[in-house]
C-alpha positions, 0 to 999 in steps of 0.5 A: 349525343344523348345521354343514355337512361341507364345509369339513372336506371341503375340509380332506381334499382339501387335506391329500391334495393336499399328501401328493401334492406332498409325496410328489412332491418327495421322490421327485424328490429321490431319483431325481434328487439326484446331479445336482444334487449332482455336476458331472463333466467330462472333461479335454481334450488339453492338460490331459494333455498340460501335466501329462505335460509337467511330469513328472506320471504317470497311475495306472491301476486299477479299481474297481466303477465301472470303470477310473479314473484318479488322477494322480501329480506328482513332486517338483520334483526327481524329475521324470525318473524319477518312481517310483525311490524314494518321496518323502520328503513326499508330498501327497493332494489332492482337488479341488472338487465342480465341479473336477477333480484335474488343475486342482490342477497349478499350484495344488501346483506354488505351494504345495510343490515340494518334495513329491509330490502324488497327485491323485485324481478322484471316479468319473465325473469326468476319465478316471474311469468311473462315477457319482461317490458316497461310497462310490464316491469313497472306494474312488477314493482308497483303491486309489489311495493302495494302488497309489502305496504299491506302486509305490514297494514301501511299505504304504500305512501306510509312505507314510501317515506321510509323506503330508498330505491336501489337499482343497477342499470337496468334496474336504476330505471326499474327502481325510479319507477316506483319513485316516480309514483311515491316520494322516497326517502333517497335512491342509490342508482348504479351505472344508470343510462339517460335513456334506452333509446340513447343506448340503442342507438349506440348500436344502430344508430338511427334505427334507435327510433323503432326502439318500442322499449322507452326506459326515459330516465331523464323524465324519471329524474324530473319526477323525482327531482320536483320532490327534492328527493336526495339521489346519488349515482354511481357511475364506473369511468371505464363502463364500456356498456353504459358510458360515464357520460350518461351519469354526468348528464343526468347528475347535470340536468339536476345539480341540486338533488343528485350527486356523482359519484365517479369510480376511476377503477369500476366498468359496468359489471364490477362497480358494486365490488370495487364501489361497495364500501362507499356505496354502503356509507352513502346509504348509510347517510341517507338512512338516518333520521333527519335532525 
């Protein structure tokens, strides 16, 4: 008796359908992996308004994405004249993927008074045109850290010396950026992820690779790390988004620079309420003049 052709037939046709569905859901990720990656949002009045109450400065500037927006904060003691002379420490934050820069006004406010803060938004987020990207968002706080530095006649690498980068999730890898370019007095970063493609493929597993959005924070840390720049990451063990495990192995890979900070309570949204009090006294470390 001779075998019959269909199931290798069968075997064709089930293996062209899945190459078709396969072939499907990796050109729905690329079209359409930036909205599922990115939540931007406008601000409303009173935002503007509370921050422009407290002293805070709007910086202007354009980029290929159109005109944006960052945010400068004064010194507590600085407040009525905002540019008359460069702060003596000075902070760069970031927000959240989900958040905006502006969101971290009463955040700086509890933390350090005593510094400046310069909050940047990622393109297309708050006031900012455009759609946000890494390379997008690295240009975001290049030119606005430049344009800070200019206001008060200072290189950007003069203001470096006195400024920390503050960032959470996202915004960790926003903020490395600028640490990347410029040696930083320190960085504070929040529940910080290895990579995005790690995170995505948490979620999709192999389709990770088509991920067009690299945020490589293990590459940011070497950079940083070849400066001996003092950084401490604060990691929730019970995150579900951005799990504890990715703090450890970035805390690992450079044992002499970075330090761990575990927060047994904390998950990803709730860290810089539950962690502000040591987070506030480990900048304050940082921001103190060296001996």
């Amino acid at each position: 008796m001779s075998n019959s052709p269909l199931p290798q037939k069968l075997l064709w046709s089930v293996a062209r359908i899945l190459l078709v569905v396969m072939l499907g859901w990796g050109a729905l990720i690329l079209a359409g992996q930036a909205r599922f990656m990115y939540f931007p949002q406008p601000y409303g009045a009173v935002e503007l308004e509370d921050f422009r109450a407290v002293g805070g400065v709007q910086l202007e500037f354009e980029t290929e994405d159109g005109k944006q927006t960052a945010f400068y904060l004064p010194p507590a003691s600085a407040r009525s004249s905002a540019f008359a002379a460069a702060p003596e420490k000075l902070w760069l934050g970031c927000a959240g993927n989900g958040s905006l820069a502006l969101h971290l006004t009463s955040l700086a406010s509890d933390l350090d008074q005593a510094s400046g803060w310069l909050l940047v938004d990622f393109p297309g987020y708050g006031l900012s045109q455009g759609k946000p990207s890494p390379p997008g968002i690295r240009e975001n706080v290049e030119a606005a850290f430049e344009l800070l530095a200019r206001k008060f006649g200072l290189s950007a690498e003069a203001l470096a010396a006195r400024t920390g980068i503050f960032g959470h999730s996202m915004g960790a890898s926003a903020a490395l950026m600028a640490a990347e370019k410029w040696p930083m007095r320190a960085a504070v970063l929040i529940s910080p992820f290895t990579s995005m493609t790690d995170m995505v493929r948490r979620s999709i597993g192999p389709f990770a690779l088509l991920n067009r959005h690299r945020f490589d924070n293990r590459r940011a840390l070497a950079a940083v790390a070849l400066r001996k720049t003092p950084v401490h990451i604060f990691h929730g063990e019970r995150d579900t988004l951005v799990p504890v495990t990715m703090g450890r192995e970035l805390a690992a890979a450079y044992p002499q620079t970075v330090v761990l900070h575990e927060i047994s309570a904390a998950g990803h949204n709730d860290i810089l309420d539950l962690a502000g009090a040591r987070i506030a006294a480990t900048m304050a470390q940082l921001t103190q003049p060296p001996r």
